[in-house]
Backbone as numpy.savetxt, mean C-alpha at the origin, in Angstrom:
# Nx Ny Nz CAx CAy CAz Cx Cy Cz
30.16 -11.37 3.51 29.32 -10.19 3.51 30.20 -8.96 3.51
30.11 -8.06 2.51 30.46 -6.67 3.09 30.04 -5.86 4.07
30.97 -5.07 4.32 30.69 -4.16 5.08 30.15 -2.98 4.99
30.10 -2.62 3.33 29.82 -1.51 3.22 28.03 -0.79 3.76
28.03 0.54 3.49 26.78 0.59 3.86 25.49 0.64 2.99
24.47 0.18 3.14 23.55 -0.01 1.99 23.30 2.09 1.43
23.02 1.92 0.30 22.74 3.33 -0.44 20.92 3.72 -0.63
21.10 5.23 -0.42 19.48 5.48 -0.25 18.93 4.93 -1.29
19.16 4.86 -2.52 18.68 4.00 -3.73 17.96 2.47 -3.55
18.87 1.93 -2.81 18.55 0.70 -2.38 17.28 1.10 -0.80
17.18 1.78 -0.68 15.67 1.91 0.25 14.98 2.11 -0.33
15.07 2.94 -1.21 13.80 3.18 -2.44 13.28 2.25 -2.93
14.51 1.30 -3.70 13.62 0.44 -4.38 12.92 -1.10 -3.68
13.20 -1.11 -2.36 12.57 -1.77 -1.39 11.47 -1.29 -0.95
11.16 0.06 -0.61 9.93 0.67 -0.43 9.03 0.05 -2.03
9.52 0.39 -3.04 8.53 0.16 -3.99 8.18 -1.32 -4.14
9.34 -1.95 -3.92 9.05 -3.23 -3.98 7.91 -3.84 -2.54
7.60 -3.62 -1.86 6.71 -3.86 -0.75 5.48 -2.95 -1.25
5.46 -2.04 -1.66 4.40 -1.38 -2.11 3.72 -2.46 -3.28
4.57 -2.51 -4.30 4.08 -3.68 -5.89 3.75 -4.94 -5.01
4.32 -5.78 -4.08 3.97 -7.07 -3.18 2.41 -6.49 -2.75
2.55 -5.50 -1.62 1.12 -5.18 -1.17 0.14 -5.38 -2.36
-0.04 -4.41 -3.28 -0.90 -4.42 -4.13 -1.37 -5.24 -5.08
-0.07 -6.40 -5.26 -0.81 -7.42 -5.66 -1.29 -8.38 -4.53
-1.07 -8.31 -3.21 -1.88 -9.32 -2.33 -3.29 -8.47 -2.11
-3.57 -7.19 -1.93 -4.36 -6.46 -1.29 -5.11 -6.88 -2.58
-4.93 -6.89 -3.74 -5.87 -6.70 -4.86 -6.32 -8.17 -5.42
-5.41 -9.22 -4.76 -6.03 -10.28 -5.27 -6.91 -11.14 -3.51
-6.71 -10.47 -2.70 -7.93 -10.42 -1.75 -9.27 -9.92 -2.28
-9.20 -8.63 -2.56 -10.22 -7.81 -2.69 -11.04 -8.77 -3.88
-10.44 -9.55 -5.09 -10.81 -10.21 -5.86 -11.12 -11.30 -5.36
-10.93 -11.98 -4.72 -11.32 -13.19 -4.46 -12.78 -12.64 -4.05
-12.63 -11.86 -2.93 -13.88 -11.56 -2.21 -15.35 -11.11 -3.17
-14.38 -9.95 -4.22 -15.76 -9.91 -5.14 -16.40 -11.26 -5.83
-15.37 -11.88 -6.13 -15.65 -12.97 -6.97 -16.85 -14.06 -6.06
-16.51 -14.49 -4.80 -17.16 -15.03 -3.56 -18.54 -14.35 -3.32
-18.43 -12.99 -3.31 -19.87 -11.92 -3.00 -20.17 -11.85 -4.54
-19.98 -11.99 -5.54 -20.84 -12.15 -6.86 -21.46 -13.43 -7.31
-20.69 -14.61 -6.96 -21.69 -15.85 -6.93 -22.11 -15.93 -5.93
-22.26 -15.61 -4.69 -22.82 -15.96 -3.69 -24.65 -15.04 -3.43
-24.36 -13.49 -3.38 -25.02 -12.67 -3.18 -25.76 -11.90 -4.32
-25.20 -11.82 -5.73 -25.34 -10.90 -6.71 -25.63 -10.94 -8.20
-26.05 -12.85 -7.69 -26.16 -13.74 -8.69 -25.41 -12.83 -10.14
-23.66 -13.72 -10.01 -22.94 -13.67 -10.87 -22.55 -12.36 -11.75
-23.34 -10.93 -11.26 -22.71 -9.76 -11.92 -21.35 -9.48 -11.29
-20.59 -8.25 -12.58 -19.20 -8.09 -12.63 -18.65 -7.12 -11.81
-19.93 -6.17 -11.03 -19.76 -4.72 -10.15 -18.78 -5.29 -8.55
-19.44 -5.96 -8.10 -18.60 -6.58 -7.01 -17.20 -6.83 -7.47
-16.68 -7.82 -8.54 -15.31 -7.88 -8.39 -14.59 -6.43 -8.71
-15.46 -6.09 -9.23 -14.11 -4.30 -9.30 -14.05 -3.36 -8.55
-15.05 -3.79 -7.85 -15.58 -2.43 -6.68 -14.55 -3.12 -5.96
-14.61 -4.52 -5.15 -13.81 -4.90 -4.02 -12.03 -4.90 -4.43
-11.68 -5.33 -5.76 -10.77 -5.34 -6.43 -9.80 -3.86 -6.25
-11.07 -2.30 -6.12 -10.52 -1.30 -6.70 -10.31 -0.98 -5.06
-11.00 -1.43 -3.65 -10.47 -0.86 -2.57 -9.77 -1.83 -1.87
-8.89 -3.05 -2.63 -7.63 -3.35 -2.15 -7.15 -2.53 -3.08
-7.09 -2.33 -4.17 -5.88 -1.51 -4.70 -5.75 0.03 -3.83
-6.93 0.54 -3.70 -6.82 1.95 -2.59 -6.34 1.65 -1.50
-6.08 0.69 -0.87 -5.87 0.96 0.32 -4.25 0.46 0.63
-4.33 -0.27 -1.01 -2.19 -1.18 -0.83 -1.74 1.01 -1.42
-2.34 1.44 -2.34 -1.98 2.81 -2.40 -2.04 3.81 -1.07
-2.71 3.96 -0.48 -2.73 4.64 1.00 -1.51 3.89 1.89
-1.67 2.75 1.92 -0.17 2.36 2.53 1.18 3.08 1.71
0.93 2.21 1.01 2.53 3.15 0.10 3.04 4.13 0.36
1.52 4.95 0.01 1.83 6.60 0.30 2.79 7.13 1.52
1.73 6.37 2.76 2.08 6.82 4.13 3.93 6.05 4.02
3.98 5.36 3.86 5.65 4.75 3.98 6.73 5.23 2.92
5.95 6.48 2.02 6.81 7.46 1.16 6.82 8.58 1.78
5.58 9.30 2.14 5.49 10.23 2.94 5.00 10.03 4.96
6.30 10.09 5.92 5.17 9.11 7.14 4.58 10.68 7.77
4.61 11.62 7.06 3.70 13.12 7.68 2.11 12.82 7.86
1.86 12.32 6.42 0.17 11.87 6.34 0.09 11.17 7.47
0.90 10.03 7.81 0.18 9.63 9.05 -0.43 10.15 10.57
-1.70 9.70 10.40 -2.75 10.43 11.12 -1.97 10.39 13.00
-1.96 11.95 13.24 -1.58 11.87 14.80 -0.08 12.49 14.66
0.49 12.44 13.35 1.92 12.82 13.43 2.50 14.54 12.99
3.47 14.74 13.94 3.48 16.17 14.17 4.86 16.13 13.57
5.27 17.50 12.87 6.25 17.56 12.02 7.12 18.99 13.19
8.11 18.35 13.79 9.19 19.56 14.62 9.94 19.60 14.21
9.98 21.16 13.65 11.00 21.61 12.95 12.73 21.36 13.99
13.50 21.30 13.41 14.84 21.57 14.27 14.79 22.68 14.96
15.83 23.19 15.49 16.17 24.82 16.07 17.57 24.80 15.48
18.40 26.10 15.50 19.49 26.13 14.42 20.44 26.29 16.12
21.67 25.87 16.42 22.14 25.76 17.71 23.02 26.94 17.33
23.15 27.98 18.11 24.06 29.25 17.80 25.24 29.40 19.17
C-alpha cells in the first residue's frame, strides 16, 4: 500500500459513485413497488410504476445533493471563521 494521500478528485468521484449506486437501488425499489401496486391495486395500469419509480429517483437526488452540498441539511448552521489578528 502507499502512503500517499488520496486527492480531492478521488472524493468526488466516490461521492458520484454512491450517488449513481443510490439511484439505481432507490429506483429499482420504487419499481418494484409500482410494479407490485399496479397488479395488485390498479389492475395493471402504467401510472404507478413511474410515479413510484420517479420518487426513488427524487429522493436518491435529494441525498446526493445534501452529500454535495451538507448546508441544505435541515438544522445546519453555517459559522463563518473570525480572521485571528
Amino acid at each position: 500500500m502507499s502512503s500517499t494521500p488520496a486527492s480531492s478528485e478521488h472524493g468526488v468521484v466516490q461521492k458520484y459513485d454512491r450517488c449513481l449506486a443510490d439511484l439505481i437501488v432507490k429506483s429499482g425499489i420504487g419499481f418494484g413497488v409500482g410494479v407490485v401496486a399496479s397488479v395488485i391495486f390498479f389492475r395493471r395500469r402504467a401510472w404507478p410504476i413511474a410515479l413510484t419509480t420517479g420518487f426513488g429517483a427524487g429522493i436518491s437526488y435529494a441525498d446526493c445533493d445534501r452529500s454535495f452540498n451538507p448546508a441544505r441539511i435541515p438544522g445546519t448552521r453555517i459559522i463563518p471563521s473570525t480572521e485571528s489578528k
